[in-house]
C-alpha positions, 0 to 999 in steps of 0.5 A, a space after each residue: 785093260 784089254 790085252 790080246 788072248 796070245 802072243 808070238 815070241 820070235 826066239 832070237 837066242 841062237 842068233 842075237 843071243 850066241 852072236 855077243 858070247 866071247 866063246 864059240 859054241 861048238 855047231 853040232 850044240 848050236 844045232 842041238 840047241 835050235 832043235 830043242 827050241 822048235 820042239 818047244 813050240 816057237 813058230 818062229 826063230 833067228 837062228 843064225 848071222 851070214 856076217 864077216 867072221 872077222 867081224 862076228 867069229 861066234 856066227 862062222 858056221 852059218 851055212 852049216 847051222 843053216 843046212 841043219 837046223 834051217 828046213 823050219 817055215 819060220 826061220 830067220 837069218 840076220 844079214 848086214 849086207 850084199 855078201 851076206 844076203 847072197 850068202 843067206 839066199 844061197 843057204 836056202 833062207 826064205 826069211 831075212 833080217 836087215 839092220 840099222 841104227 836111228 842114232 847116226 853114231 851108232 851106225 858109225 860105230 857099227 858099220 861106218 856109215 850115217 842113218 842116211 848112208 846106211 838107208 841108202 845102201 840097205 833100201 835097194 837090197 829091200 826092195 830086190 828082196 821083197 821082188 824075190 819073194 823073201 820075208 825081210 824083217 828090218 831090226 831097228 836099233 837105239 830105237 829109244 836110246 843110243 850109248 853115245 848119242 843118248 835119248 831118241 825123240 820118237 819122231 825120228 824112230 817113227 821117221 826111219 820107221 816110216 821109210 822102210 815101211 815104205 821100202 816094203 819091209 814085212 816087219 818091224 822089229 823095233 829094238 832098245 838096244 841098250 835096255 834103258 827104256 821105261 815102260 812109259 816110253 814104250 807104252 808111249 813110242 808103241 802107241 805113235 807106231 801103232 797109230 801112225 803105221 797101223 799095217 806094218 807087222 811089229 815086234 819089240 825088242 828088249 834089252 833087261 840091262 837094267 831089270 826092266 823088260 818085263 815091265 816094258 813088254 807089258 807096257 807094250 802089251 798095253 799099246 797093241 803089240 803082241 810080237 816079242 823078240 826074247 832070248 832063251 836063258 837071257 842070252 846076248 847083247 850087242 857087241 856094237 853097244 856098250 853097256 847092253 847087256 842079255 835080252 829079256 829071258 824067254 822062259 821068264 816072258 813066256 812064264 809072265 804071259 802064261 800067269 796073265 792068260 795069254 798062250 804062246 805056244 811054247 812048251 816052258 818045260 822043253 825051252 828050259 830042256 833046251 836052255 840045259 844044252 846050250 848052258 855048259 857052253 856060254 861064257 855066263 851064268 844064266 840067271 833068268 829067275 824062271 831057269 834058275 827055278 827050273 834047274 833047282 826043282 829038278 836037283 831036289 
């Protein structure tokens, strides 16, 4: 078994996490929060949404959080559309990250459009940001399985994946968004990804709906990726996915990676610092099995 000397986690708490919290939290925390976590050692980080407040009130002070906490080499901000790619660029955000669903449904669900519909509005945006010079980072959801469709054949991950690959996206941030993928199927679609798109940036993204992500990232591991999304506390889901619940827990991702051997860079101690800000202002319990150890260590 040949697993890589380190991993990078991208940090997706403030954004992918705060984004499905049914409480807003308050943008002075938010950016107390973000501060924490680049102190803690995470070279990269989603840290807000430019999205209709209509749509996402959680994410309405983007600009603000931008201002604040966005003047990081690795910052990421998720934008869904040309009003929010203006936004964003306005902000100052050299980094970007653009959405879209392989399952049709989902995409009607969460934006009204088909996978085709959808690639036809998203492609151009890529490709006049790639010729401004922005990093896009291009988040595939119900990459394995979709709430209303049910289980994605590999080919047509690898299909969309292809396009925007081809679009010229930077990254690939492969996503199972409703957490009901088992660790041979992500061994297995890693593989074929790795294969079949071996120069494109990757990262998985995993949902521990049903306790799984950990087991899924080091299946992962094992078929070559060493880029993780992971949200500090487990915080998040997606409000356009029933039954997706929080995304794998960073500080148990990088507690897990640390026992194998492998560095991250992050500092467990100050994430868990980190964590304690944001904490009294969510809507839930953060269970994460390694926070939850941290916090019971520090009241004896």
């Amino acid at each position: 078994m040949e697993l890589p000397q380190s991993v990078e986690i991208i940090e997706v708490g403030p954004r992918d996490g705060l984004q499905n919290e049914s409480n807003f939290v308050p943008t002075q925390v938010k950016n107390e929060f973000i501060i924490a976590l680049w102190r803690a050692g995470f070279k990269e980080m989603e840290i807000t949404s430019f999205v209709s407040p209509k749509w996402v009130p959680q994410m309405k002070d983007a600009a603000e959080v931008m201002r604040v906490s966005g003047d990081h080499q690795g910052t990421i901000v998720l934008t869904p559309n040309k009003r929010g790619i203006d936004a964003a660029l306005a902000s100052g955000a050299k980094a970007v990250a653009v959405f879209i669903g392989v399952s049709s449904s989902f995409n009607q669900k969460n934006i009204n459009k088909t996978t085709e519909e959808a690639l036809d509005g998203l492609l151009p945006h890529i490709r006049s940001l790639k010729e401004d010079g922005i990093f896009v980072r291009a988040c595939i959801s119900t990459a394995f399985h979709c709430p209303y469709e049910g289980e994605i054949a590999p080919a047509d991950t690898l299909a969309l994946c292809r396009v925007l690959s081809d679009a010229g996206v930077d990254e690939l941030s492969v996503a199972d968004t409703i957490g009901k993928a088992t660790p041979k199927e992500s061994f297995s679609l890693f593989t074929l990804l790795k294969k079949e798109l071996p120069e494109v940036l990757m990262a998985a993204h995993f949902h521990d709906t049903r306790k799984m992500a950990l087991a899924n990232i080091y299946a992962s591991l094992c078929a070559g990726i060493t880029r993780f999304d992971a949200s500090a506390g487990g915080l998040g889901g997606c409000p356009f996915a029933p039954g997706a619940s929080g995304n794998a827990a960073t500080e148990d991702v990088v507690y897990m990676l640390h026992r194998m051997g492998i560095d991250t860079g992050v500092d467990l101690n100050l994430l868990n610092e980190a964590i304690r800000i944001v904490e009294p202002h969510v809507s839930r319990e953060l269970d994460s099995w390694y926070y939850q150890s941290y916090k019971e260590e520090q009241s004896s």
